[in-house]
DRENKOL-447467 format. One record per residue (C-alpha): residue number from 1; residue in one letter; x negated, y, z. Coordinates in steps of 0.25 Angstrom, whole numbers. Example, Ala and Ser with C-alpha at 12.3 -4.5 7.8 and 13.67 -1.06 7.14 Angstrom:
2
   num   residu      xx      yy      zz
     1        a     -49     -18      31
     2        s     -55      -4      29
//
This chain:
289
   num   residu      xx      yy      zz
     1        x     -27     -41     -89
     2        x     -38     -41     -95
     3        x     -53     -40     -88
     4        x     -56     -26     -96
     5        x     -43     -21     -95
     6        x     -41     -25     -81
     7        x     -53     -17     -78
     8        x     -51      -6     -85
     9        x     -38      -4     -76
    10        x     -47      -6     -64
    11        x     -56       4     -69
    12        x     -43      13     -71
    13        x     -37      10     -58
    14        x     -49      13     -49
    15        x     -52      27     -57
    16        x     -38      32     -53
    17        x     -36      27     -37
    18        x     -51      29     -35
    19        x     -49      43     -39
    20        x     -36      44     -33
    21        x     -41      39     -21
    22        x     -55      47     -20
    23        x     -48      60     -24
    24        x     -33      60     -19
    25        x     -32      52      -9
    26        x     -43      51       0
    27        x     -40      58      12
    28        x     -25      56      13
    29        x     -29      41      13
    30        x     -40      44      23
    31        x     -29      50      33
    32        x     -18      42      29
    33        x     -23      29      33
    34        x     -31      29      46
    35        x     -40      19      52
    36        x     -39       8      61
    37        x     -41      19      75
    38        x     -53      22      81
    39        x     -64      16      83
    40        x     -76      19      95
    41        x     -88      29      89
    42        x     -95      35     100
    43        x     -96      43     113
    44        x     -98      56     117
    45        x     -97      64     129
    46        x     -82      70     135
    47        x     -81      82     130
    48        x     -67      90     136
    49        x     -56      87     129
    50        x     -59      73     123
    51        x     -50      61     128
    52        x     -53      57     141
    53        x     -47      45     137
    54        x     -59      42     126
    55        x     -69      42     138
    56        x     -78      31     137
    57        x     -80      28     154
    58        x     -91      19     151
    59        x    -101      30     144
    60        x     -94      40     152
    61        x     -99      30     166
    62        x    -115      30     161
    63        x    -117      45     157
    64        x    -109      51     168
    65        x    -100      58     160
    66        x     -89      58     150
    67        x     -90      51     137
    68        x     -80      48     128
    69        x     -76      38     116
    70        x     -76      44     102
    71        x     -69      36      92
    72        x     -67      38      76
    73        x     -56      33      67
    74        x     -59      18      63
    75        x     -57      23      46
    76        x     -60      10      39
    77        x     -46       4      34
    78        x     -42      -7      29
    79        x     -31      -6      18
    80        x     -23     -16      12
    81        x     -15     -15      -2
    82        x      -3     -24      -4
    83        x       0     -25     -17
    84        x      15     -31     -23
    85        x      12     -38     -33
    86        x      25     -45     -37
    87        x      33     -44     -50
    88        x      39     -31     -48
    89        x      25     -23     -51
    90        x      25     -23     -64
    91        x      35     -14     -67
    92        x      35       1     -71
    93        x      42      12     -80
    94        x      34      24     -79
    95        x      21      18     -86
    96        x      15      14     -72
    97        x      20       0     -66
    98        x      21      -2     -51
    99        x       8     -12     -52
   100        x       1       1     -60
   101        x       4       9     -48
   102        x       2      -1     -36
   103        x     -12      -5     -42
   104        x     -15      11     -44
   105        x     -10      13     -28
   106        x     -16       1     -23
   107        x     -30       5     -30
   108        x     -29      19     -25
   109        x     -25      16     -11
   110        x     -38       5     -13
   111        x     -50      17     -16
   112        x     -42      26      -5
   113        x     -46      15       6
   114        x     -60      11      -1
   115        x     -63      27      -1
   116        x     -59      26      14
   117        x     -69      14      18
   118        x     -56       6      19
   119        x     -56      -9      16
   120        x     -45     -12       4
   121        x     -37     -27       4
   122        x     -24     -29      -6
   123        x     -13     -41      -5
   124        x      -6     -43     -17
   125        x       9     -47     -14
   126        x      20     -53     -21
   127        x      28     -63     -12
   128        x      15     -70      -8
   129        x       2     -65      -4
   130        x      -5     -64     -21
   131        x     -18     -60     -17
   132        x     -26     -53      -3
   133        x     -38     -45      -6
   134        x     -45     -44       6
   135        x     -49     -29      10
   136        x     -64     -24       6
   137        x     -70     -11       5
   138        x     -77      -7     -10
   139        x     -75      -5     -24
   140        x     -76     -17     -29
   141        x     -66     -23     -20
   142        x     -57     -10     -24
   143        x     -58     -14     -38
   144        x     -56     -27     -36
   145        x     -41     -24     -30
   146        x     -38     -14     -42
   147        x     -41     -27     -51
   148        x     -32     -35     -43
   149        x     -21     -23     -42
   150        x     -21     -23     -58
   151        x     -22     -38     -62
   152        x     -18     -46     -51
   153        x      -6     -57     -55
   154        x       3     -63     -43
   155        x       8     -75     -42
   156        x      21     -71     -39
   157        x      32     -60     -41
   158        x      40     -58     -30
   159        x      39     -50     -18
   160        x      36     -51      -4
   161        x      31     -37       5
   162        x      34     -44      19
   163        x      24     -57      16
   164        x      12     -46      12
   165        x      13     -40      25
   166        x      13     -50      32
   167        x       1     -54      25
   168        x      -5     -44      26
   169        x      -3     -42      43
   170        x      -9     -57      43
   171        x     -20     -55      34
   172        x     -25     -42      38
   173        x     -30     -41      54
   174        x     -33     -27      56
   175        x     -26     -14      53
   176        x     -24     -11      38
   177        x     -18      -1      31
   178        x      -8     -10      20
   179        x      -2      -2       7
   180        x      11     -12       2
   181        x      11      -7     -11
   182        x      24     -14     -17
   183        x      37     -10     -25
   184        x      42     -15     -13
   185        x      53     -25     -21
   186        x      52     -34     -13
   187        x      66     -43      -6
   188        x      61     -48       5
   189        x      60     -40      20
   190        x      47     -33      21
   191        x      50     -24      33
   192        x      46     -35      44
   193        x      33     -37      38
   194        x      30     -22      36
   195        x      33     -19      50
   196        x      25     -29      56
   197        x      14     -26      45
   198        x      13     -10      49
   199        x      11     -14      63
   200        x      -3     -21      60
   201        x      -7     -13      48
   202        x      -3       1      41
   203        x       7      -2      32
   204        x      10       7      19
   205        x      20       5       9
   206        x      18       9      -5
   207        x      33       7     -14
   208        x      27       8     -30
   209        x      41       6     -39
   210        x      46       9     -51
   211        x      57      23     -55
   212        x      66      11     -63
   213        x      66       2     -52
   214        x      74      13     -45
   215        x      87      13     -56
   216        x      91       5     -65
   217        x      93      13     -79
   218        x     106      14     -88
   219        x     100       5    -100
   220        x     112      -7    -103
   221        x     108     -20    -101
   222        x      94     -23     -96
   223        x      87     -36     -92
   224        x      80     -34     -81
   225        x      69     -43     -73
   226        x      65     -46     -59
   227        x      51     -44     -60
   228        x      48     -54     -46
   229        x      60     -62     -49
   230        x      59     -65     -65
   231        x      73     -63     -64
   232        x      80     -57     -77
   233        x      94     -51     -78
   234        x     103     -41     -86
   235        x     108     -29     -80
   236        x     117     -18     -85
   237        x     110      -6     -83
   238        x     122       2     -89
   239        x     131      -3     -76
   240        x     130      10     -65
   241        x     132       0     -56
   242        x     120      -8     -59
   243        x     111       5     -60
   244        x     119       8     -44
   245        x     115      -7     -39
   246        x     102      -5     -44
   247        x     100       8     -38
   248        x     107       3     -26
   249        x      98      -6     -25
   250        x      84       0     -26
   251        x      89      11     -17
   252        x      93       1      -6
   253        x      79      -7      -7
   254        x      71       7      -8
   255        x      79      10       6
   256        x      76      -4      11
   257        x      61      -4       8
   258        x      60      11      14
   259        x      66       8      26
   260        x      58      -3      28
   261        x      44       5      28
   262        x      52      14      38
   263        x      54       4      48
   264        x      41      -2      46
   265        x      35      12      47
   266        x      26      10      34
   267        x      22      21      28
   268        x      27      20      12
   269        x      27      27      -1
   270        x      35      23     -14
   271        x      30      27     -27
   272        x      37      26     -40
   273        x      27      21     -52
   274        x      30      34     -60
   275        x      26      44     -47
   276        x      13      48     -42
   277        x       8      37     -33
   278        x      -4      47     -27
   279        x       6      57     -22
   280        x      14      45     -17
   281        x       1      40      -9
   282        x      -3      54      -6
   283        x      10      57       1
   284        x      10      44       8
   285        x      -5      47      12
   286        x       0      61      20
   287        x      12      53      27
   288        x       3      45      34
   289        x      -8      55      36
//
């Protein structure tokens, strides 16, 4: 892409999710997403009531009476976007590819945590580890991940979720709150890595996929490509029993990725490029609130 053009869509980018972000979501994200705990501000005197169990015994010791520990939520987050970046994104039928909306998601979900005094990292994923953008705070890092959400190229095609997060529980020490933003294609078995991954940090799952890779239309004969494979085949599309196998099929890895998140106990949310992704997010924002 090139230079004007690439910023022009940057430009584009960051009027929407900023606006998005300043005016829709600010305080289902403020809630949704907690902080690290509590952290030690000050002492007062015992008043009745308070938690004895809060009383600070060594104030308490030199002023002959009662003191106890206030504490306030530690706020500052650190959040972490991975982003599938493997063959199967650019794809779309509803004038919005699944890379349109990831980068749209991804840049929204960036200013809500930069709006929050959150610090933002990304990890862009295929079946390797393409590129880890360490987490900062300001604008300028902000729009230097929507630049990298629009133009970045991987290396390779295929997909991996299970190496990311492990990745991600080695590479990031403290607490975070990680979106895995994916179409979620993916053969390998991610669950392991997801449950192990949600212990250390906060694990949401974003699904952003496409209404016709759900069924398979009644068009004759088709030559149809694997996107992360290069693959090529014909298929007769006018079979019912290809159409059912297809739809078999989607159905099955729909019910294997959901279960999944359910036993990893990930909170996820599945968005088709054709629907609203800020009612998606929205609604996922008051599940966890």
């Amino acid at each position: 892409m090139e230079t004007s053009e690439l910023l022009k869509k940057v430009r584009q980018i960051e009027i929407k999710s900023r606006g998005l972000s300043r005016n829709i979501f600010a305080g289902q994200y403020h809630s949704a997403f907690k902080g690290r705990g509590m952290a030690f501000s000050e002492v007062r005197e015992y008043e009745f009531g308070d938690d004895t169990r809060d009383i600070d015994w060594n104030v308490t010791a030199r002023y002959s009476k009662p003191y106890i520990k206030v504490f306030e939520e530690e706020r500052e987050l650190t959040v972490m976007l991975l982003i599938d970046v493997s063959g199967s994104k650019d794809f779309g039928t509803h004038g919005m590819m699944k890379k349109d909306m990831t980068t749209e998601i991804a840049a929204t979900l960036a200013f809500s945590a930069i709006q929050n005094n959150d610090k933002i990292g990304v990890i862009f994923f295929s079946d390797k580890i393409e590129k880890f953008i360490p987490p900062q705070k300001g604008k300028k890092h902000i729009l230097y991940i929507i630049r990298e959400l629009i133009d970045f190229q991987p290396v390779d095609n295929k997909t991996d979720i299970a190496q990311v997060l492990q990745y991600l529980t080695n590479a990031i020490k403290k607490k975070c709150t990680a979106f895995v933003i994916s179409d979620y294609i993916d053969n390998h078995d991610y669950q392991h890595a997801l449950t192990i991954a949600n212990r250390k940090h906060d694990m949401v799952a974003i699904q952003v996929f496409d209404e016709r890779e759900t069924n398979i239309p009644n068009v004759g004969l088709m030559k149809i490509k694997d996107a992360e494979s290069g693959k090529e085949s014909w298929v007769d599309t006018s079979s019912f029993k290809v159409r059912q196998n297809y739809q078999h099929w989607w159905d099955h890895r729909q019910s294997e990725m959901q279960n999944a998140f359910k036993k990893s106990r990930v909170d996820a949310v599945s968005i088709r490029t054709d629907e609203d992704y800020v009612k998606a997010l929205i609604d996922l924002f008051h599940k966890r609130a």
